[in-house]
Wavefront OBJ file of the C-alpha trace (Angstrom):
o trace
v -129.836 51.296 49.469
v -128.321 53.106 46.397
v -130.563 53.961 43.378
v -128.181 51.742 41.218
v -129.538 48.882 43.174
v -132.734 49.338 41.107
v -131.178 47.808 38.017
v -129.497 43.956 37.838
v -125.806 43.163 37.484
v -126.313 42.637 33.763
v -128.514 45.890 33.555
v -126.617 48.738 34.960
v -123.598 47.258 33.679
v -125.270 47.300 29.998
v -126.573 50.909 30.368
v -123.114 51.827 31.467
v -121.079 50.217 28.789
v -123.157 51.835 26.166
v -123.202 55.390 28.137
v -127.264 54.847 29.117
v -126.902 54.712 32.657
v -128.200 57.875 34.197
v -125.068 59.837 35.513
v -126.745 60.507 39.097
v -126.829 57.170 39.597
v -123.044 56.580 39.367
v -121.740 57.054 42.611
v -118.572 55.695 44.697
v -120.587 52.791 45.754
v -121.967 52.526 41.690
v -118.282 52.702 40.877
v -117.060 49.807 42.947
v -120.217 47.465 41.534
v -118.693 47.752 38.242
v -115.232 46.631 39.498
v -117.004 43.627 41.258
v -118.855 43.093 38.021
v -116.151 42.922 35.606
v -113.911 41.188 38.158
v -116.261 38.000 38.194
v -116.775 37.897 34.496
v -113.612 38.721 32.947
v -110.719 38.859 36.228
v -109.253 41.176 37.402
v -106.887 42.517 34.318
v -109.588 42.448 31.631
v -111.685 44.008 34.303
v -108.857 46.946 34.775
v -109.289 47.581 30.807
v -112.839 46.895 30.576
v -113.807 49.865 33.212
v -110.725 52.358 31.905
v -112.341 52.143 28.488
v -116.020 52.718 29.518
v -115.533 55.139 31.791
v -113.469 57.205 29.820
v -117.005 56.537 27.385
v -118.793 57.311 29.997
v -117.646 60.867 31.368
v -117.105 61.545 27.665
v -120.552 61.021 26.831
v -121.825 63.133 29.955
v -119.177 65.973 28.738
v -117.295 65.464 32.355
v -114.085 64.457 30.713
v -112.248 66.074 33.688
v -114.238 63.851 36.166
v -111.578 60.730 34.895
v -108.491 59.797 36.687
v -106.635 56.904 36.231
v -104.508 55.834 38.976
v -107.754 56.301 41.076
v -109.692 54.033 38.691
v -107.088 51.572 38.504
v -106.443 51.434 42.384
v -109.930 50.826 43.084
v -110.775 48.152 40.665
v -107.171 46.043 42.296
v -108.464 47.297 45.926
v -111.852 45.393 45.045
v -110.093 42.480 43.446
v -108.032 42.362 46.574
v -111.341 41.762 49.130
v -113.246 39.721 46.150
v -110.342 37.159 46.952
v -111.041 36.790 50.804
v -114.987 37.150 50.501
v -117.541 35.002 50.503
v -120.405 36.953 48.963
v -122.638 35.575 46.103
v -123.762 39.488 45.542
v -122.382 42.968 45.614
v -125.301 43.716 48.142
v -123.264 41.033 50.498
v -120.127 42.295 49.627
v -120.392 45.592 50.275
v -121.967 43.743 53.282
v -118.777 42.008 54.071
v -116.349 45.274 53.374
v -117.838 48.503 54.421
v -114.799 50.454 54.796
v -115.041 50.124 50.527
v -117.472 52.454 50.593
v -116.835 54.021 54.084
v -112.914 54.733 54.321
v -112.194 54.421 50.951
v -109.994 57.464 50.546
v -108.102 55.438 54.020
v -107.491 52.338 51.758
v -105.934 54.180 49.188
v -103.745 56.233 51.128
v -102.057 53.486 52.320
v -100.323 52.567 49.116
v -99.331 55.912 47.992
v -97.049 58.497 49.763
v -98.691 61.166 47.998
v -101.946 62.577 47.421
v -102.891 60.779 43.688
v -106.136 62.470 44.424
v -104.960 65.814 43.213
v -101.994 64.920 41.082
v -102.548 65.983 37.581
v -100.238 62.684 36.371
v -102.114 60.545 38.247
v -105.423 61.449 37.031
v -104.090 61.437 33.709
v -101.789 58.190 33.703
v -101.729 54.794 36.585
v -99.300 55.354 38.579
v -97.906 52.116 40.335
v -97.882 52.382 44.200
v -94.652 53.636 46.066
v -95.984 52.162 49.320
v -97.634 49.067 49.317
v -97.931 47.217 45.949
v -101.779 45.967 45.163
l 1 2 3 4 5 6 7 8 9 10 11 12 13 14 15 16 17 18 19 20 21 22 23 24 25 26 27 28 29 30 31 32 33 34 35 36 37 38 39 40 41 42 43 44 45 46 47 48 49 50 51 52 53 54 55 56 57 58 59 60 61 62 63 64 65 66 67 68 69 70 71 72 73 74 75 76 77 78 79 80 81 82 83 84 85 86 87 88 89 90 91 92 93 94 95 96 97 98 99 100 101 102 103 104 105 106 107 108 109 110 111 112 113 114 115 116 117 118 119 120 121 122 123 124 125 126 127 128 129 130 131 132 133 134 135 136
């Protein structure tokens, strides 16, 4: 189990919207919490703004500006959004439960909706770019 796991929902969400959460602790896994967060509180499109807006906060406040990318940001709060609809998990601990391959063969799931690799492209780290292969 992540370190993350050490603090509640309302915690590390708290300590990450006010840039207090200790950057080691935000990893892929610490990423995807937040979208599952934010997705049962506000839905899914306040969720997309919510997370753009703190993380940009976030990597600001750790001086890792260049750490920030968009599309990715974007795709991966729809992608969890997508499972969160088929899932019957009470807790992120059971959803990540449910859906390993979010944390497993998450690069996989991505690749699937773009033809191109948004994981390098300066544009798409600086701007969403809509999928040209499969819509979320």
């Amino acid at each position: 189990m992540e370190a993350h796991f050490q603090l509640s929902d309302q915690e590390f969400e708290r300590q990450f919207a006010f840039c207090q959460l200790d950057p080691s602790l935000f990893s892929h896994e610490a990423h995807l919490r937040l979208a599952w967060i934010h997705i049962q509180q506000h839905g899914q499109e306040q969720a997309e703004i919510n997370i753009q807006k703190q993380l940009q906060d976030f990597v600001a406040s750790v001086g890792a500006t260049d750490k920030y990318h968009a599309t990715l940001t974007v795709a991966a709060v729809r992608i969890v959004g997508h499972f969160i609809k088929t899932s019957s998990a009470e807790t992120f601990s059971q959803f990540m439960e449910e859906y390993p391959r979010l944390k497993t063969a998450f690069k996989g799931l991505v690749e699937q909706h773009y033809s191109f690799d948004i994981f390098q492209s300066a544009e798409a780290r600086a701007t969403f770019l809509a999928p040209d292969l499969l819509a979320f």
